[in-house]
Phi, psi and omega in degrees: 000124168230170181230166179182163182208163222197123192232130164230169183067022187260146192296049174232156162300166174268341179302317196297310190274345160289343155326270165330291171304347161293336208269302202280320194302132196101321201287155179268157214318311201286338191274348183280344185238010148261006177285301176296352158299296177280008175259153177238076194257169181272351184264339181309322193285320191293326168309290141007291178285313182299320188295307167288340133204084151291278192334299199280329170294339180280321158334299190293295190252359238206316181059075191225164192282161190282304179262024165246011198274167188216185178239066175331249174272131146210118181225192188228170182211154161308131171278197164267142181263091198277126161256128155219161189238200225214061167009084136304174143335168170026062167051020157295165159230150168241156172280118133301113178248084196280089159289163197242156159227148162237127199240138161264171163208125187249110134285143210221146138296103169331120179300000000 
């Protein structure tokens, strides 16, 4: 039985959120999420909200224990790349590439 919950479009890189998901993955619930509390990244609030509800959805619908969840999977994917660009010298442009994530998070109960 797993649970998992899913933010998509978020204004961050995925290089930035993968960071974080490298740090929780494996990890059991409350401690992936006192990892994400004490890090001080910029992805940390988002991370956050998803993890907690990953938890409550596993809580809720799942009827599964609170203090048995782990951090099956967690990865990020590339979003949509909103291009815009950015005034150079001598009537140049240079392209901005404001990346997207889409971040999973799956939680499973321990045996």
């Amino acid at each position: 039985m797993e649970a998992k919950a899913i933010v998509r479009n978020v204004r961050m890189t995925p290089r930035k959120m993968k960071l974080l998901c490298d740090l929780i993955r494996g990890k059991d619930a409350n401690t992936a999420m006192a990892i994400i509390e004490n890090t001080p990244k910029a992805a940390s609030e988002v991370m956050a909200k998803l993890l907690k509800s990953a938890m409550a959805n596993a809580e809720n619908n799942f009827n599964m224990n609170g203090g048995a969840l782990y951090v099956k999977e967690a990865h990020v994917a590339p979003g949509p790349v909103m291009k815009r660009v950015m005034p150079r010298a001598q009537g140049r442009a240079f392209r901005i590439l404001k990346r997207t994530s889409h971040v999973t998070v799956v939680l499973a109960e321990k045996e």
